[in-house]
C-alpha positions as CSV (number, residue, x, y, z in Angstrom):
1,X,81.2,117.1,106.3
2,X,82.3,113.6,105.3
3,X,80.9,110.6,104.7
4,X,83.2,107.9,106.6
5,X,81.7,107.4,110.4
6,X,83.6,106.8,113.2
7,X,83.7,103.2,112.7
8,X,85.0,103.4,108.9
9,X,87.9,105.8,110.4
10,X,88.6,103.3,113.0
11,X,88.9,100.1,110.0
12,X,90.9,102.2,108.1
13,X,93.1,103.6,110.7
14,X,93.6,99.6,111.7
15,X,94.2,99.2,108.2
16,X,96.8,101.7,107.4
17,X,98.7,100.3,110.7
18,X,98.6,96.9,109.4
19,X,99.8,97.6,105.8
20,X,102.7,100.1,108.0
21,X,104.3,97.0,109.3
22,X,104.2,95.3,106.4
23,X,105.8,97.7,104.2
24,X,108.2,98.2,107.6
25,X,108.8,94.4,107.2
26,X,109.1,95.3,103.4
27,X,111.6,97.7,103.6
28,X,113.6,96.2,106.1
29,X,114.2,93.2,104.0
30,X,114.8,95.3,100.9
31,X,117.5,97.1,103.0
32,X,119.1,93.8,103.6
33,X,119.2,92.5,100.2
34,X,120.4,96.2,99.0
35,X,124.1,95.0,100.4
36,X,123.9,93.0,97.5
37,X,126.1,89.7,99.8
38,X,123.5,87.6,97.9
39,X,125.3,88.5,94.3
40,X,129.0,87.7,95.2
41,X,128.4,84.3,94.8
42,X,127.2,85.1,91.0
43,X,130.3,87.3,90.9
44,X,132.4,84.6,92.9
45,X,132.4,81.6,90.9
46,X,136.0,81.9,89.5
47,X,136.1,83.6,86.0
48,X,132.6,85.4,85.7
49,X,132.0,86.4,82.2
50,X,130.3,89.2,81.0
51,X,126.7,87.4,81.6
52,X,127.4,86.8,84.8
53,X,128.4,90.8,85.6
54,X,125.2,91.6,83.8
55,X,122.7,89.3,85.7
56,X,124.6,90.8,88.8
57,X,123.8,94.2,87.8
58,X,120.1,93.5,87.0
59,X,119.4,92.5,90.4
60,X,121.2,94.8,91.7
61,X,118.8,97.1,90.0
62,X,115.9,94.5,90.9
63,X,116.4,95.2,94.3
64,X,117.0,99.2,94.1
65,X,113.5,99.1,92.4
66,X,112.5,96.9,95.0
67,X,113.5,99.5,97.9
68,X,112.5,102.3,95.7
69,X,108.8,101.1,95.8
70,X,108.7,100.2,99.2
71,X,109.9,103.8,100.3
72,X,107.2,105.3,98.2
73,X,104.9,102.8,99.8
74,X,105.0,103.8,103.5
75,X,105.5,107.0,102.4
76,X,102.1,107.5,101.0
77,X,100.4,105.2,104.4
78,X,102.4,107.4,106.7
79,X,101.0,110.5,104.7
80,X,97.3,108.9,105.4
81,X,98.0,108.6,108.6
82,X,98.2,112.2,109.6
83,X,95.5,113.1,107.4
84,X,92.9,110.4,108.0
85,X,90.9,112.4,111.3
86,X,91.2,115.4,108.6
87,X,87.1,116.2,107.2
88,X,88.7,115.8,103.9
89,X,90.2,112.6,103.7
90,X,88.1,110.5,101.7
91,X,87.3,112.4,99.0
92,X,89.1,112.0,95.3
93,X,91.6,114.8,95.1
94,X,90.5,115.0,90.6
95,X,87.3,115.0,91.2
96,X,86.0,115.4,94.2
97,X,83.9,112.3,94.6
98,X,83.7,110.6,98.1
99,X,85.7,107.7,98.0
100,X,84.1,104.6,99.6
101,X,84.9,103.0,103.2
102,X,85.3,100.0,102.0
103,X,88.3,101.3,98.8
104,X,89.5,103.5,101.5
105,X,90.1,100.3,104.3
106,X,91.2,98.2,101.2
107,X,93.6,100.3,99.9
108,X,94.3,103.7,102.6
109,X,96.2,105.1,101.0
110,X,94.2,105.9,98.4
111,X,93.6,110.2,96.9
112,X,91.9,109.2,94.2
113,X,88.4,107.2,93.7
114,X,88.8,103.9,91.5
115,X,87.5,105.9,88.3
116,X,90.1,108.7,88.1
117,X,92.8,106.5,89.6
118,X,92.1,104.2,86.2
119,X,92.0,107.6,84.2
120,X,95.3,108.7,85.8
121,X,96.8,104.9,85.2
122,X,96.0,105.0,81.9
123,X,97.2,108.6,81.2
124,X,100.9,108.4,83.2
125,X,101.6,104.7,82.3
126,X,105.6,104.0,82.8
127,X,105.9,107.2,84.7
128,X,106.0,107.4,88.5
129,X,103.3,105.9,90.4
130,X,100.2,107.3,91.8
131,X,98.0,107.2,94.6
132,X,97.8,103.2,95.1
């Protein structure tokens, strides 16, 4: 059985919708910038020199990341939206632990409880990103 009440579902499910649009809004402008208009004018002032071409690139790959991070993003809040009615959802997928209301309406996305989301951190740092 688990722990979150119907009202704890309810602030998280309000939550999860409000972080949706704003990852949405996110993503959107991240899709914008990813036409990369904004670095002609770098590239479009007359003779650019190497520099110029490289700080092009860079944000190029700025906003690539940018998008990258946003996908994964609404990715994992659209993934807690189909499981957040599930009895499971709340509890720490390492260790089992029931995740508090107020981490889960914080952050909603969340798998793991603050502990072995620091342990997993700390363990995978500069690879790909866990649970939020």
């Amino acid at each position: 059985m688990s722990h979150l009440t119907k009202k704890d579902r309810l602030a998280i499910r309000a939550a999860l919708e409000e972080q949706r649009a704003k990852f949405l809004h996110g993503l959107k402008a991240a899709f914008e910038e990813s036409g990369q208009t904004q670095f002609a004018a770098v590239l479009g002032r007359g003779s650019g020199d190497s520099a110029d071409e490289a700080l092009a690139v860079t944000l190029g790959n700025l906003s690539a990341a940018r998008m990258d991070h946003e996908e994964r993003t609404l990715q994992a809040l659209e993934a807690a939206f189909k499981r957040v009615d599930s009895p499971d959802y709340g509890e720490c997928e390492d260790c089992g632990a029931n995740i508090p209301a107020a981490r889960l309406i914080a952050s909603p996305a969340a798998t793991r409880c603050v502990a072995c989301q620091e342990r997993f951190e700390h363990t995978h740092a500069g690879q790909a990103h866990g649970s939020m």
